[in-house]
C-alpha angles and dihedrals in degrees: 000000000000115000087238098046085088093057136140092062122187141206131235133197106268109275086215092063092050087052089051090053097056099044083055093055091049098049096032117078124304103255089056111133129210127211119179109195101198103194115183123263126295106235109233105225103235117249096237121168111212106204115202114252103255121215137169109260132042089262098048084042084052097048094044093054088050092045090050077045100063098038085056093047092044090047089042095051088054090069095221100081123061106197119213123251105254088226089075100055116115098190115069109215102242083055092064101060095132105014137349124241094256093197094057080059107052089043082074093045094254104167087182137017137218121195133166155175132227130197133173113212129220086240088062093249118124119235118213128189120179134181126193117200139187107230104194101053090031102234140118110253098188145328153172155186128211134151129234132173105278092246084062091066102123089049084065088051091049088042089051094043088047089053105054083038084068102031091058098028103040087218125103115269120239100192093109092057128117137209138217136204157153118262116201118197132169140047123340086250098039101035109171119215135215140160118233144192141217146143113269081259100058095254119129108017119169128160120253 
């Protein structure tokens, strides 16, 4: 069974202190009273360390760094990821293209690991190819490539987000999705509306 198959974990109020509670409302006066608030668990964010896609020449290394940029900012925003500052990382990208150095990773507290490659083709489309890993136990969790048209770039990085959200979650991801709305401009007595159109996370917006 993989490490992260267990997550989300959650945190409870320390059963010592209950314990302590109710030793001091036996031993204290009679008319003490005892009031136990019971709140529901705190969600802990997962350590998860987002290596830039590495590719060959300085654009596909480019591409690759937005692309790792938008699947850390979507995990992020869901509150239930914390992606590691890239500074800390041992292991370089273009060093991991079999397998990462588990231990380097560890070392920094990853619980789970992204990495990634990134190729233009001579047809213009952009090639991805992502791993996630689990660090502790060693293993690949899950994975894919597919090809877009270079301008579709930040889709890949919300396909990609929507997959380790899954993977790790078990629930459906939600990160290529868009939103609509109605705009409204203008003074209070003449307001101007328009619907609208962006990406959950605010890219790409354009009226309709």
């Amino acid at each position: 069974m993989d490490r992260l198959a267990a997550w989300p974990r959650y945190r409870t109020h320390s059963v010592a202190a209950a314990f302590a509670a109710l030793f001091w409302a036996a031993t204290g006066p009679a008319d003490a009273q005892l009031t136990i608030d019971i709140t529901r668990g705190h969600i802990e964010p997962l350590p998860i360390a987002i290596s830039s896609f590495h590719g060959p020449r300085d654009a596909e290394q480019q591409i690759g760094a937005d692309i790792a940029a938008v699947v850390a900012n979507d995990l992020e925003n869901s509150g239930l990821f914390r992606p590691l500052d890239p500074r800390s990382f041992l292991q370089r990208p273009e060093a991991m293209k079999l397998i990462p150095r588990f231990p380097d990773w560890r070392q920094i507290n990853a619980q789970a690991l992204v990495t990634g490659k990134s190729k233009i083709q001579e047809d213009g489309l952009v090639s991805i190819e992502f791993r996630l890993w689990d660090v502790f136990s060693e293993s690949y969790m899950t994975g894919f490539k597919l090809q877009a048209p270079r301008e579709k770039w930040r889709r890949i990085g919300h396909l990609i987000a929507d997959a380790i959200y899954e993977r790790i979650t078990g629930e459906q991801g939600y990160f290529d999705t868009r939103i609509v709305y109605i705009g409204e401009t203008g003074p209070a007595d003449q307001r101007v509306k328009r619907l609208a159109i962006m990406d959950q996370d605010g890219a790409n917006h354009r009226f309709l």
